[in-house]
DSSP file (Angstrom, degrees, kcal/mol; ACC not computed):
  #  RESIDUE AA STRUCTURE BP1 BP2  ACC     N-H-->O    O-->H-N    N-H-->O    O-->H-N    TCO  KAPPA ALPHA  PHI   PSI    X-CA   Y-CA   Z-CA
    1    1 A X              0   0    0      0, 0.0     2,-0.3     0, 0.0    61,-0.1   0.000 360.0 360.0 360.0 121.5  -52.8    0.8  -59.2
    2    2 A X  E     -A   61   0A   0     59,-0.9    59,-0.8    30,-0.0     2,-0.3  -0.832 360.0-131.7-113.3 175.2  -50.1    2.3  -57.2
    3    3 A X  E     -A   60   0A   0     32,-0.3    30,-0.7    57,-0.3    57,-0.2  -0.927  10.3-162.4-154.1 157.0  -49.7    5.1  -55.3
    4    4 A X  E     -A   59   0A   0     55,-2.1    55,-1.0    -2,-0.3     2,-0.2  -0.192  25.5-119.1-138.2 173.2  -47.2    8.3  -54.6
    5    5 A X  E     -A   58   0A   0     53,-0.3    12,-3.4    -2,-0.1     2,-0.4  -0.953  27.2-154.2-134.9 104.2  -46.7   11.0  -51.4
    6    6 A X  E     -AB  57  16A   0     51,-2.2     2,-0.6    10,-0.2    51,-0.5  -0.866   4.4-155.0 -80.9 113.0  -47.3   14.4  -52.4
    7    7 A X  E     -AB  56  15A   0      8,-2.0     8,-1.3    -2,-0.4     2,-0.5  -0.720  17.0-135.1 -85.7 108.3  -45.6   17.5  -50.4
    8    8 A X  E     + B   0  14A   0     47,-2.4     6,-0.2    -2,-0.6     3,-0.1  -0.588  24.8 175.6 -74.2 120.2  -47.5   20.9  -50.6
    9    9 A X  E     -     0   0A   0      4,-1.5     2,-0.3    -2,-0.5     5,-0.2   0.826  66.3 -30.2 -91.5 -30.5  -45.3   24.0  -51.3
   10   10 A X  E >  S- B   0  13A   0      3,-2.0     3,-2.3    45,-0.1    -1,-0.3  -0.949 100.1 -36.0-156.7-165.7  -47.9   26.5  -51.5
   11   11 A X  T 3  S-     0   0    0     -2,-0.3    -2,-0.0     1,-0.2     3,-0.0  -0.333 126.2 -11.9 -66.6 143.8  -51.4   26.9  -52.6
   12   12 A X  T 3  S+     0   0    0      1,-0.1     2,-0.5    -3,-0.0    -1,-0.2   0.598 107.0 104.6  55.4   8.3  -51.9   24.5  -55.7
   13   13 A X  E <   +B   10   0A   0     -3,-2.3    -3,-2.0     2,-0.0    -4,-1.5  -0.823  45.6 169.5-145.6  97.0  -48.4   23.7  -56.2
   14   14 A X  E     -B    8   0A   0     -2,-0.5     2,-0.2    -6,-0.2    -6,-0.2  -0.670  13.3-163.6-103.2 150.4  -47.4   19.7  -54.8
   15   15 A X  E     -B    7   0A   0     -8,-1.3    -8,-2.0    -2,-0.2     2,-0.4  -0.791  22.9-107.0-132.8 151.2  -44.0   18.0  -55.5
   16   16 A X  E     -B    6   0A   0     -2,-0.2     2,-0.4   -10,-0.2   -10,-0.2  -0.767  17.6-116.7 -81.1 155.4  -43.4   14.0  -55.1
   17   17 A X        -     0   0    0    -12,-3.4    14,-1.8    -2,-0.4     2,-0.2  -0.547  44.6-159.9 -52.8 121.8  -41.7   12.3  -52.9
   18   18 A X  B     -C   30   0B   0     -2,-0.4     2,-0.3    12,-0.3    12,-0.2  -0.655  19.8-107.5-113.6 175.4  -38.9   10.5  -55.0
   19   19 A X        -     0   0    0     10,-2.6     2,-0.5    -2,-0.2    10,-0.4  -0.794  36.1-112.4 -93.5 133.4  -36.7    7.6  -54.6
   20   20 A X        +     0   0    0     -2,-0.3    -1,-0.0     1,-0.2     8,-0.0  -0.585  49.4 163.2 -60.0 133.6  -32.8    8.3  -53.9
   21   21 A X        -     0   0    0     -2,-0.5    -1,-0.2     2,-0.1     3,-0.1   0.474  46.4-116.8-123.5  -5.8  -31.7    7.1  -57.1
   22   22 A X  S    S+     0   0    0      1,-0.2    -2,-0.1     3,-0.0     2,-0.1   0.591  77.4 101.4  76.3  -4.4  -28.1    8.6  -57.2
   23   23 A X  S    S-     0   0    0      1,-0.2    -1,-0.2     4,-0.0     2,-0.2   0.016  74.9 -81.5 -99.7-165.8  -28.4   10.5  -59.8
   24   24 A X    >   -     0   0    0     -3,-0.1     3,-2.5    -2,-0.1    -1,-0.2  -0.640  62.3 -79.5-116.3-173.1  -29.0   14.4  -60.6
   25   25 A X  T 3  S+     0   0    0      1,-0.3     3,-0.1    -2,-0.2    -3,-0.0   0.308 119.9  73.8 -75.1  26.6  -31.9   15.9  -60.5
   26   26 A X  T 3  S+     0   0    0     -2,-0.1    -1,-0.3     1,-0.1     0, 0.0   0.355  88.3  53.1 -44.9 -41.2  -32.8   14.6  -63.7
   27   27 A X  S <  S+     0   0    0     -3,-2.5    -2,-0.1     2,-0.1    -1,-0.1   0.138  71.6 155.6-121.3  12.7  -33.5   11.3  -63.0
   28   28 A X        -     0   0    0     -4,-0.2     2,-0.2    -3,-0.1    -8,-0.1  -0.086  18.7-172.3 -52.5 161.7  -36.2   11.8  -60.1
   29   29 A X        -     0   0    0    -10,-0.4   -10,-2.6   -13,-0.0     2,-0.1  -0.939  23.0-124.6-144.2 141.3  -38.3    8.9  -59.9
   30   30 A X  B     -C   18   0B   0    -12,-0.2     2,-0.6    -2,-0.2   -12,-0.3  -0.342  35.4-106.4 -81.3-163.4  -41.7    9.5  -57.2
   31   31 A X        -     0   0    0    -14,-1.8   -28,-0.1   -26,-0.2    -1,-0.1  -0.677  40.3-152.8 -90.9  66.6  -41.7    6.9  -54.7
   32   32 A X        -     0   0    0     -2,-0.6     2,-0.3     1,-0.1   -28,-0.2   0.033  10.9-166.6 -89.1-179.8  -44.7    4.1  -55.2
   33   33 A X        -     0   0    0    -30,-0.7   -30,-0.2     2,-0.1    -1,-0.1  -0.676  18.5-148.6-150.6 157.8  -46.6    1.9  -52.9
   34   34 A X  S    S+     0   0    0     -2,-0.3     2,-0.2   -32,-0.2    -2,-0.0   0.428  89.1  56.1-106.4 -24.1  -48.8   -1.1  -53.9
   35   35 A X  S  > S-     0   0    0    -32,-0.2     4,-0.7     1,-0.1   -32,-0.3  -0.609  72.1-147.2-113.7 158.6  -50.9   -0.4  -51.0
   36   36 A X  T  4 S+     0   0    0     -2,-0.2    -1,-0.1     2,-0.1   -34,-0.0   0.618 107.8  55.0-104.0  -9.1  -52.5    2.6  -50.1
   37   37 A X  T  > S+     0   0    0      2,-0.2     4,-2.7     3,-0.2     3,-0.1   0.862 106.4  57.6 -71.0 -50.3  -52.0    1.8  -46.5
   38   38 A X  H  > S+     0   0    0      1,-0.3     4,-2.9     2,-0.2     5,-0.3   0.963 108.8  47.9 -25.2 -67.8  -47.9    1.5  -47.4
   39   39 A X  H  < S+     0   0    0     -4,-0.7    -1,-0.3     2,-0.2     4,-0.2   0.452 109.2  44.1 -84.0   3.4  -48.1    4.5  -48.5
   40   40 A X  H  > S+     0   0    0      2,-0.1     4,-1.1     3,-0.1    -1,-0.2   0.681 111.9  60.1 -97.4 -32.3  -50.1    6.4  -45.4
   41   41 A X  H  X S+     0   0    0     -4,-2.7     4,-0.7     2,-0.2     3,-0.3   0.953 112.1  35.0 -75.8 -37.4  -47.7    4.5  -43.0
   42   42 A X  H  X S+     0   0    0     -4,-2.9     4,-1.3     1,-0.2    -1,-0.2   0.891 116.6  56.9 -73.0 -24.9  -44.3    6.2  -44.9
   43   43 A X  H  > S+     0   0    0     -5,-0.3     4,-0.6    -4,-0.2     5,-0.2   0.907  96.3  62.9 -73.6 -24.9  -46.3    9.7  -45.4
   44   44 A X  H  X S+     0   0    0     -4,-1.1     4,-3.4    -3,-0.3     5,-0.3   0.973  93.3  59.2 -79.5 -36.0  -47.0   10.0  -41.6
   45   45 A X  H  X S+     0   0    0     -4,-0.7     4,-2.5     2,-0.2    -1,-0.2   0.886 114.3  39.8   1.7 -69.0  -43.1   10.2  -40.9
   46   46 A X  H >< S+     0   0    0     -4,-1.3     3,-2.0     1,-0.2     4,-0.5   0.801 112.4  58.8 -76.3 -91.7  -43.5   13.7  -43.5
   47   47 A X  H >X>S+     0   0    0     -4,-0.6     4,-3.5     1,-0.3     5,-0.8   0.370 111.6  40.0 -54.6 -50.9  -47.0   14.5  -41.6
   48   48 A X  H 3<5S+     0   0    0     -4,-3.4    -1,-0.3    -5,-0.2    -2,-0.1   0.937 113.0  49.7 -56.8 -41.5  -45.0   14.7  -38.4
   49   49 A X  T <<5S+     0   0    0     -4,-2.5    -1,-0.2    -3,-2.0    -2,-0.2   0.847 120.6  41.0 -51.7 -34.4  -42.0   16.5  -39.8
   50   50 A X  T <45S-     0   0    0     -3,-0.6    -2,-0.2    -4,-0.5    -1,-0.2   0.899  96.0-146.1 -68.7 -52.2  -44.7   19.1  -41.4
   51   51 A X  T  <5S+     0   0    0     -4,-3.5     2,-0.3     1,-0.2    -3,-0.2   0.836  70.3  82.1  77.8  31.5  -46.9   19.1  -38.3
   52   52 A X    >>< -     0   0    0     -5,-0.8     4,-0.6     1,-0.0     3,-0.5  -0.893  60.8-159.6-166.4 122.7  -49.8   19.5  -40.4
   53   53 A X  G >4 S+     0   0    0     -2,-0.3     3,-1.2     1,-0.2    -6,-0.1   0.923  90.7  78.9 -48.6 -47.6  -51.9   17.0  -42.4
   54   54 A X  G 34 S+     0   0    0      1,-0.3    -1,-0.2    -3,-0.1   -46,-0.1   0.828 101.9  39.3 -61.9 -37.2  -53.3   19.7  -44.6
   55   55 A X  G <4 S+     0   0    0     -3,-0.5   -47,-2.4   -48,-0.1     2,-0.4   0.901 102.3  73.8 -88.8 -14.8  -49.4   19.5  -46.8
   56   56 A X  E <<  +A    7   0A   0     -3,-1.2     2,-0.4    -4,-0.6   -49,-0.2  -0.834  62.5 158.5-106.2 123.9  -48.8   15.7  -46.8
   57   57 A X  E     -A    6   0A   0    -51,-0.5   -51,-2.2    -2,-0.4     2,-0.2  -0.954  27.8-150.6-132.6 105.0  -51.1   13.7  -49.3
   58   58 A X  E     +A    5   0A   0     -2,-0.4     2,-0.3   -53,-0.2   -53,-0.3  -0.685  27.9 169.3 -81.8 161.3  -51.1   10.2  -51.1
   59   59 A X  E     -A    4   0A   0    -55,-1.0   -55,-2.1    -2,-0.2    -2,-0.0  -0.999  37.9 -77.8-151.3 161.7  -52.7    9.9  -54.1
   60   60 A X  E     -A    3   0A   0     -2,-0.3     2,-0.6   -57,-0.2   -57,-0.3   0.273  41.4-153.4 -56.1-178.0  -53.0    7.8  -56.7
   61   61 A X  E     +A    2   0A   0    -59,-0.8   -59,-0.9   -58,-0.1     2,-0.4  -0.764  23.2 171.5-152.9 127.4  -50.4    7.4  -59.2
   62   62 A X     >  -     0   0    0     -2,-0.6     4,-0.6   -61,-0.1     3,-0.0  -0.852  17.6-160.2-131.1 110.4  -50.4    6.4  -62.8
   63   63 A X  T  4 S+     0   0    0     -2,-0.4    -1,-0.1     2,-0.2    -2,-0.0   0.742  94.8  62.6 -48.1 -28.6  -46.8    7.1  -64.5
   64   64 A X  T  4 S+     0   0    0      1,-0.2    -1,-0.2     2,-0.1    -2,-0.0   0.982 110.0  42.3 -78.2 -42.8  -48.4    7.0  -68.1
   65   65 A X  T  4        0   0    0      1,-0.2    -2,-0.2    -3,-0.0    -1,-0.2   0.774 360.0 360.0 -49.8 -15.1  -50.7   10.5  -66.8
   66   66 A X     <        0   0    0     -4,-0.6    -1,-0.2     0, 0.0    -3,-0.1   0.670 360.0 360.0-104.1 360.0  -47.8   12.2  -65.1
């Protein structure tokens, strides 16, 4: 199991966090974690920048559902 950082833009409607990859927007890739702890220590970075919990989420992540 790994796990992603999701960004709220409005009600219902979350984006990942991706990897610079160099590329166009084409090639986004999200960002994974092995841990779920990994990944709550890089999201709190965006929770501060947000200033709100309520937009910044990890969740799990399985690449063959998304």
């Amino acid at each position: 199991m790994k796990y992603a950082i999701k960004i709220r833009l409005a009600v219902d409607d979350w984006i990942y966090i991706t990897k610079d990859t160099g590329g166009n927007c084409w090639e986004l890739v999200p960002e994974t974690f092995d841990t779920k702890d990994g990944a709550e220590n890089f999201a709190e970075n965006w929770r501060k920048d947000f200033g709100d919990t309520r937009f910044v989420k990890v969740v799990e992540y399985d690449p063959i559902e998304t």
